[in-house]
C-alpha positions in Angstrom: 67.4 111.3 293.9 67.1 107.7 292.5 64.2 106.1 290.5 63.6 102.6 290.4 61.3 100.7 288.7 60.1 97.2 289.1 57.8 95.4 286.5 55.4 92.3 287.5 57.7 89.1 286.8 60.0 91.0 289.9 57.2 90.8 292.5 54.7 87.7 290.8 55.2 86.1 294.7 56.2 86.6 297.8 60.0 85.5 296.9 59.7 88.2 294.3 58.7 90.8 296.9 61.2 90.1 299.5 63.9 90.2 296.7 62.6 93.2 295.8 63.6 94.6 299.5 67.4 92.4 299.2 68.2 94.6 296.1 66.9 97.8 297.6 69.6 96.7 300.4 72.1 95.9 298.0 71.7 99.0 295.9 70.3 101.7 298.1 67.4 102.9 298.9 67.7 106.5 300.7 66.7 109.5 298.7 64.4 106.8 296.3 61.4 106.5 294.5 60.2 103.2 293.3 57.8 102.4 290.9 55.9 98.9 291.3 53.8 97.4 288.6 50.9 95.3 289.1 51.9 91.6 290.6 52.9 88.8 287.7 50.0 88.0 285.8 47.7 90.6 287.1 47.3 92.8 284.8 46.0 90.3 282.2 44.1 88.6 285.3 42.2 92.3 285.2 41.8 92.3 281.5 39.6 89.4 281.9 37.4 90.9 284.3 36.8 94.2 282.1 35.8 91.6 279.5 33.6 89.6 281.8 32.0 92.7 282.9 31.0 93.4 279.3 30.5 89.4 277.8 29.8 87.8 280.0 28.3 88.9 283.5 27.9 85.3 285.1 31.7 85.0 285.3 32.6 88.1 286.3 32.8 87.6 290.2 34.5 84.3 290.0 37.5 86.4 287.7 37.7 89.0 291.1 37.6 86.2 293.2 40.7 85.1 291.2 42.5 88.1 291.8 41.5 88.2 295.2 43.0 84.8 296.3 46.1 85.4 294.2 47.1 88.5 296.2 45.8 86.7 299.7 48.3 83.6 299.2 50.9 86.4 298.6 49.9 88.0 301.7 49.9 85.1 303.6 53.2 83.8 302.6 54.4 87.8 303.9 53.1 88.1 306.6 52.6 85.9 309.9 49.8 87.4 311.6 46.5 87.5 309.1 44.5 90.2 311.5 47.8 92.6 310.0 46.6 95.9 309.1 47.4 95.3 305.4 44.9 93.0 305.3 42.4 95.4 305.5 43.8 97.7 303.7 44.2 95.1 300.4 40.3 94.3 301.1 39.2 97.7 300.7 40.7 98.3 297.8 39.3 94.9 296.0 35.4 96.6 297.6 36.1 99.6 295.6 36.7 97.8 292.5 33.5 95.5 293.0 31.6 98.8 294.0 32.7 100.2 290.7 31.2 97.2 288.8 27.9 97.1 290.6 27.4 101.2 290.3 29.3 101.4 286.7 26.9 103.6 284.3 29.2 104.3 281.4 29.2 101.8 278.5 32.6 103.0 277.2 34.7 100.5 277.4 38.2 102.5 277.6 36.6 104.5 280.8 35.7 101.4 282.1 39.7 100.0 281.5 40.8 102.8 283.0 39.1 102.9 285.8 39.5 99.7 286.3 42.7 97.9 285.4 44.9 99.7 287.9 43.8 97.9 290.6 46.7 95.7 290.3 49.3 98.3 290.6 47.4 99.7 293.9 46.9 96.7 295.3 51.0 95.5 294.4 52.2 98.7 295.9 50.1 98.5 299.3 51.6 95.0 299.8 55.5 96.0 299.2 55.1 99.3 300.8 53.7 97.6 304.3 56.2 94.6 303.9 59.4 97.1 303.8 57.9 98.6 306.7 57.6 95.5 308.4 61.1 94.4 307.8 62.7 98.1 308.8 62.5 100.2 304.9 60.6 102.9 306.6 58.4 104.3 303.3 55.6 106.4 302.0 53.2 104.8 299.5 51.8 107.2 297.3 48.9 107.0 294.7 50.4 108.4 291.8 47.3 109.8 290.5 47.5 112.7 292.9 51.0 113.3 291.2 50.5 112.7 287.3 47.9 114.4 285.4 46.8 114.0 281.8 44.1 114.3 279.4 41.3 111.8 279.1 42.3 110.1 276.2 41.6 106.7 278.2 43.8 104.1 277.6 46.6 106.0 276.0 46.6 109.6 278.1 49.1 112.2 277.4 50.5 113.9 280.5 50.0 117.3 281.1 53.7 118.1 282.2 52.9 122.1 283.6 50.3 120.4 286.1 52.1 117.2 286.9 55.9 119.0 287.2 53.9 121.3 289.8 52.2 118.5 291.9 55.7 116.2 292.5 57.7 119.2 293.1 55.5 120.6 295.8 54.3 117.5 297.5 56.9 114.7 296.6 59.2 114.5 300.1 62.9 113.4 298.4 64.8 112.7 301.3 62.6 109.5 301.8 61.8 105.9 300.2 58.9 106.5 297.9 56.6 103.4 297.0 53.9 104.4 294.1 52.2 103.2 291.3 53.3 102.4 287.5 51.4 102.8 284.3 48.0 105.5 286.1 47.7 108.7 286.0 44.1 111.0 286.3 43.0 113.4 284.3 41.5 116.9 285.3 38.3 115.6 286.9 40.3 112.9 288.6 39.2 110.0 287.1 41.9 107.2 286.6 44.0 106.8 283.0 46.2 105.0 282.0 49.6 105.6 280.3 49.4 102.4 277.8 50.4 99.2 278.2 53.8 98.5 279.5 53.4 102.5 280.8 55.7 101.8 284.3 58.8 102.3 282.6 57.5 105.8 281.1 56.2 106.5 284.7 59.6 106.1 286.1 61.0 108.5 283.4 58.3 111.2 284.4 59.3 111.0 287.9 62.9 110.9 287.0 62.4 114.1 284.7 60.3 116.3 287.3 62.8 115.2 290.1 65.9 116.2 288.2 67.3 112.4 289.1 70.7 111.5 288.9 69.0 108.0 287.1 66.7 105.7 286.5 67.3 101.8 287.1 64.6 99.3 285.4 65.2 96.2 287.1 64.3 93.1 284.7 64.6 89.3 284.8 67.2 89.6 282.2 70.7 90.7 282.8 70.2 94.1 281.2 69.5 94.9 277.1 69.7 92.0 275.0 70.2 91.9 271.4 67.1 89.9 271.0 64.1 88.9 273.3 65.3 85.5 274.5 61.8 84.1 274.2 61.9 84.5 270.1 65.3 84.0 269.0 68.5 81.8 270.1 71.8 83.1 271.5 71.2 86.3 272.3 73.8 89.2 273.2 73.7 91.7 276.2 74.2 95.5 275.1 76.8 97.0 277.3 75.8 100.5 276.1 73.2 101.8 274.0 72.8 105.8 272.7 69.6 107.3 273.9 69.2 108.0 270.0 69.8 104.0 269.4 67.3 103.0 272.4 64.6 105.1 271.3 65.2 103.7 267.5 65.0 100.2 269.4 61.9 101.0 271.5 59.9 102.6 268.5 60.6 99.4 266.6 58.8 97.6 269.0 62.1 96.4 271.6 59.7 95.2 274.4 62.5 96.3 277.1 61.8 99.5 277.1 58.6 101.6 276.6 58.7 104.1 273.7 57.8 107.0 275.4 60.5 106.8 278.5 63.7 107.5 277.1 62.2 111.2 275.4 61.8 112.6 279.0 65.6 110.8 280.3 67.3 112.6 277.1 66.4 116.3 277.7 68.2 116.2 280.8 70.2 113.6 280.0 69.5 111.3 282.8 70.7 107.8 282.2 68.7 105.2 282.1 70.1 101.5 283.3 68.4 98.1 283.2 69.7 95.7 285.2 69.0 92.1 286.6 66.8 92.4 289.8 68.6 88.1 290.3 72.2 89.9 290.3 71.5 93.4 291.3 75.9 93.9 291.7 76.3 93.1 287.7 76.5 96.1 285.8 73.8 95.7 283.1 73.2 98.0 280.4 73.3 102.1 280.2 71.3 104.2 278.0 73.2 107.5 278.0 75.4 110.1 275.6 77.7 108.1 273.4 78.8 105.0 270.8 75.2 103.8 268.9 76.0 100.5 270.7 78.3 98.3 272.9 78.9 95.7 271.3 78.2 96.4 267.3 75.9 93.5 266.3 72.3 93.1 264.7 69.5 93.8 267.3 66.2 91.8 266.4 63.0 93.0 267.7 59.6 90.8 266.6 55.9 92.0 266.8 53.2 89.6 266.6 49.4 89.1 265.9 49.5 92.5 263.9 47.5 92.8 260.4 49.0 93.8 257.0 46.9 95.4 254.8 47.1 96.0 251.0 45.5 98.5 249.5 45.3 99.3 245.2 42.8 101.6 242.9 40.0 100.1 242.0 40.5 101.5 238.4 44.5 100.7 238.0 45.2 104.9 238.8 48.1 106.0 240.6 48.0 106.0 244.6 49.2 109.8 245.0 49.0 112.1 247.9 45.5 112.8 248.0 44.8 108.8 248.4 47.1 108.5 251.2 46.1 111.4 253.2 42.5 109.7 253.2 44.3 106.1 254.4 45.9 107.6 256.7 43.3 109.9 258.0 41.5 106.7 258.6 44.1 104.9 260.4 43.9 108.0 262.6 40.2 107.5 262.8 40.3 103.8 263.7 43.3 104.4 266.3 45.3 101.7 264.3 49.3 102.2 265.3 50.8 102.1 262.2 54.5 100.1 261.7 55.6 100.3 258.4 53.9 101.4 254.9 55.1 100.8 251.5 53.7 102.5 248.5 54.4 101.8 244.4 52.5 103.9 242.0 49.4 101.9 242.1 49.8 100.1 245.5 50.0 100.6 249.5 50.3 98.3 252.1 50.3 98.9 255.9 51.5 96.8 258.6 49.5 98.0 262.0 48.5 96.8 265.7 44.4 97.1 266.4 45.1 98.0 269.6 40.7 99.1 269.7 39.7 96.1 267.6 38.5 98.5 264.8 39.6 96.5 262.1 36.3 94.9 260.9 35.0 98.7 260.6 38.6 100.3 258.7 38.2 97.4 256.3 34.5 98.3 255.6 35.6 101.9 255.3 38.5 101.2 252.9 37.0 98.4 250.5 34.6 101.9 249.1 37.2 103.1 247.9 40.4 100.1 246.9 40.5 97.2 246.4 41.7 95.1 250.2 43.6 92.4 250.7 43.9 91.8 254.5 46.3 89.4 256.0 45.5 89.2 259.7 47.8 87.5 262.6 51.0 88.1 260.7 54.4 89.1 262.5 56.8 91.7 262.5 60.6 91.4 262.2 62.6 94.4 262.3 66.6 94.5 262.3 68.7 97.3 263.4 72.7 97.0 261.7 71.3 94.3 259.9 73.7 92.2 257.5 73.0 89.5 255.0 73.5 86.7 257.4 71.0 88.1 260.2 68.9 88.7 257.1 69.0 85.2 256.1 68.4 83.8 259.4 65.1 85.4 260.0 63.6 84.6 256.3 64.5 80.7 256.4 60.9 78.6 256.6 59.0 81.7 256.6 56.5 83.5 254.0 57.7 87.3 253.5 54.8 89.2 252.7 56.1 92.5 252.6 60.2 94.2 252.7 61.8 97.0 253.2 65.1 98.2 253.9 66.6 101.7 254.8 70.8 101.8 255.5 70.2 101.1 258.9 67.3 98.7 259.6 65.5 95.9 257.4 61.3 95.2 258.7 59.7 91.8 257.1 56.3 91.2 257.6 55.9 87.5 257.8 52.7 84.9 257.7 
């Protein structure tokens, strides 16, 4: 059993999607399960109609209507005859998310992100999954959600592996070519979550684990793991190899490649993980597996942006000691802030963190009773793995450094 996964940039049009079914030919497809994220954009397409729904109401059908025509050129540019069952199919799925709108009690906006959001994946996978079968890649689509279970922390669930190890190995047919959703899951009264954002890749490696897969392929617009995201930084490097230990440092640094949660699942039963270019599906890419740290030994640089570095000091010049820092951090936990780095001194602590909830204004109100703030918002991240005074260097010059710290293996600068 094989597990693919395909993110949005791979199927953002109808070229995408019928490359999607070339690589499947190139690289096999019996005994598969693929994992499809939402279509390009579409996720942040969705985004802004969860914030219409809440801001502003007068928008909020013109932001579907979006969505809708987006997906209906892509079906159009699929398939030749429009009264084509998927048609239907695609329409009934946009009526259940305007039904949700219009019958919506809950003012929780996570419930209402969850519920919501995954539209795009559902709607993605119903297009690809009818296509293949148009063009001869006889498939199942399958909603993931009767497969992964988890709690109902919306927005960030945690699976519940017993239940969701029990539901794929009884009803999950492996002899076939599988088409199901990324990034969803439900919890135990079967109500939609999510897995957080960029959650396909961890999906894959759920499958992948429950299935006992002989791997997982991530297939990318990139030529596999690069030493740097090419959008940031200048000649970058592909990683031919990459310890599961060294990807998991790399992907809780913030490596956008790969989601932080999906290589725990591929190490206990050391399934290897490759990413690969879905342009040139024959070139080998990079493997995560058993092994050397990296393939070829050079710095890795990983940025972060638009996260907030606070600094924190007594208000009476007293020590910062344990008892001080289990209260900060109790309310980072509070506030749901993801914490990056933290540096203390004996009268000083700063954190670097991402407001994924947008608590900040109400952690800073909490804090200031007790320290003296300084807050430093939109700031950026760098973090180096087998860094070395040149890479060092390179990253500082023209740039404010607002906070350092290095260990033997990795140097993080916050940066305004």
């Amino acid at each position: 059993m094989r597990v693919y996964k395909f993110g949005g940039a791979s199927v953002k049009d109808a070229k995408g999607v019928k490359n999607l079914a070339s690589v499947l030919k190139t690289a096999g497809y019996e005994n598969t399960l693929v994992v499809v994220s939402a279509m390009g954009k579409t996720t942040n397409a969705m985004e802004l109609v969860i914030k219409n729904y809440f801001e502003n109401k007068a928008e909020l059908q013109s932001s579907i209507h979006e969505v809708i025509k987006y997906h209906n050129e892509i079906l159009l540019d699929l398939f030749d005859n429009e009264h084509h069952e998927v048609f239907t199919s695609v329409k009934s799925i946009f009526d259940e998310l305007i039904l949700f709108f219009k019958t919506n009690k809950s003012p929780d906006y996570n419930y209402v992100y969850d519920q919501t959001i995954g539209f795009g994946e559902l709607i993605s996978t119903t297009i690809i999954s009818y296509y293949l079968n148009e063009i001869g890649l006889k498939n199942k689509w399958l909603d993931v959600r009767d497969y992964i279970k988890t709690d109902n922390y919306y927005r960030r669930a945690n699976v519940n592996w017993e239940q969701t190890q029990e539901n794929i190995t009884s009803n999950l047919n492996k002899s076939i070519l599988n088409i199901t959703q990324g990034f969803l899951g439900s919890d135990a009264n079967n109500f939609t979550t999510t897995l957080g954002r960029e959650g396909s890749d961890y999906t894959a490696a759920i499958f992948a684990y429950c299935l006992n897969a002989n791997s997982v392929t991530i297939w990318k617009d990139v030529p596999g793991v690069l030493n740097a995201d090419p959008r940031y930084f200048e000649k970058t490097q592909l990683l031919h190899q990459i310890s599961y230990r060294e990807a998991i440092e790399l992907a809780f640094y913030g490596a956008s490649v790969i989601h932080p949660k999906t290589l725990q699942p591929l190490q206990k039963k050391e399934i290897p993980l490759y990413v690969k270019s879905f342009l040139n599906p024959k070139e080998k890419g990079t493997c995560v597996d058993k092994g050397k740290a990296i393939v070829p030994e050079v710095p890795c640089f990983i940025v972060k942006k638009s996260q907030i570095l606070i600094a924190l000091s007594s208000l009476d010049f007293s020590y910062i000691v344990e008892e001080n820092i289990s209260e900060i951090f109790n309310l980072l936990h509070l506030y749901k802030m993801k914490v990056d780095v933290i540096q203390n001194s004996a009268i000083s602590f700063s954190v670097c963190i991402d407001d994924i909830y947008n608590n900040r204004d109400k952690l800073l109100q909490h804090l200031k009773a007790k320290f003296n703030v300084t807050c430093y918002d939109n700031v950026s991240l760098y973090t180096i793995r087998h860094y070395n005074d040149e890479a060092i260097k390179k990253l500082e010059k023209d740039k404010t450094v607002l906070l350092k710290q290095l260990t033997q293996e990795t140097v993080q600068i916050v940066t305004k």
